[in-house]
C-alpha positions in Angstrom: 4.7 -4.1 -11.5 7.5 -6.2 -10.5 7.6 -9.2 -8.8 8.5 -8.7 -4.9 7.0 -4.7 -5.1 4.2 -4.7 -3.6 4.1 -7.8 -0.8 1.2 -8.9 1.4 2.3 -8.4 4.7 1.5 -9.0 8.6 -2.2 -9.9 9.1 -2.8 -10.9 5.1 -0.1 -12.9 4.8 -1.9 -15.9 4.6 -3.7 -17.9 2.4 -6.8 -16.1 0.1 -4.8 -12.8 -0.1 -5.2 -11.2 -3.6 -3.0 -8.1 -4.0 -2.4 -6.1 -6.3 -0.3 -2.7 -7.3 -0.1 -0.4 -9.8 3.1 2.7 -10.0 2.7 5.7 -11.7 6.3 7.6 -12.0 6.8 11.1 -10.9 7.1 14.4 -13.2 8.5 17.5 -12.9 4.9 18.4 -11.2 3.2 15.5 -9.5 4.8 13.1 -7.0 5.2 9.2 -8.4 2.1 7.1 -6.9 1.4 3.5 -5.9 -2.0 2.3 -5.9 -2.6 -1.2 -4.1 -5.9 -3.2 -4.1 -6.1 -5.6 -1.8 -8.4 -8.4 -0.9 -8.7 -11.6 1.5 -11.4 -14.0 1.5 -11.6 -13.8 5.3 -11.4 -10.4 5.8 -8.3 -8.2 6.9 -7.7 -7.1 10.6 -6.2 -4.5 11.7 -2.6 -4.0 11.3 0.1 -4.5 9.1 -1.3 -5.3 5.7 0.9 -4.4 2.8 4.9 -4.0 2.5 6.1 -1.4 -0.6 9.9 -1.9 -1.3 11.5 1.0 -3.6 14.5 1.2 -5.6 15.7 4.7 -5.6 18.3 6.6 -7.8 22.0 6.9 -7.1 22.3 10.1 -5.1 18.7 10.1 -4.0 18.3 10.1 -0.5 14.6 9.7 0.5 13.6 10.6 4.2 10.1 9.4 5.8 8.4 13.0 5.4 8.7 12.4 1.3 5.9 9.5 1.8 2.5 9.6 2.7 -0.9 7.5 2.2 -4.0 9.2 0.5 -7.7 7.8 -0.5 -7.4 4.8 1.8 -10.7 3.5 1.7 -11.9 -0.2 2.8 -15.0 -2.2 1.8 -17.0 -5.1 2.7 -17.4 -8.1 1.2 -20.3 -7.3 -0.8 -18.9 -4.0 -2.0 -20.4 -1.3 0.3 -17.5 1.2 1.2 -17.4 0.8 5.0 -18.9 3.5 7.3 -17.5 4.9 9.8 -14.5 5.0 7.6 -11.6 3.0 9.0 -8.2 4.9 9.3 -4.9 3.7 8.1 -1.3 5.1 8.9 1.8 4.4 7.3 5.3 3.8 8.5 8.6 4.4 6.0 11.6 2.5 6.8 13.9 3.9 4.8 17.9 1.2 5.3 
């Protein structure tokens, strides 16, 4: 993935952030995908965590309703999915 993608952002931008993404472009019959791991030595609190810029097409114009976040899930640091699950939200801001 290109350099200044995927971004740490709010409460990981600090030091001991590892991040990580990965695109998958769409087809004529599945949506296009980013996948981002994330880790921080000293945990992550809640809030921003992760900025996504995208480079669209000439003539494409994207709205907020074409994006949305699937199979969030968050573990500890010794690799035990959390329970209760945490929930995550989104926000597109589409200039």
């Amino acid at each position: 993935m290109n350099t200044g993608v995927v971004l740490a952002s709010g409460v990981t931008a600090t030091i001991n952030t590892y991040l990580t993404g990965a695109y998958t472009a769409a087809t004529a019959t599945e949506p296009g995908k980013v996948i981002v791991k994330l880790l921080n030595a000293n945990g992550v609190g809640t809030g921003e965590f992760v900025t996504v810029n995208c480079d669209v097409a000439t003539g494409v114009f994207p709205t907020a309703v074409d994006f949305n976040l699937t199979d969030f899930k968050a573990w500890d640091t010794n690799g035990a999915e959390i329970i209760p699950r945490l929930t995550a939200g989104f926000t597109a801001d589409i200039r």
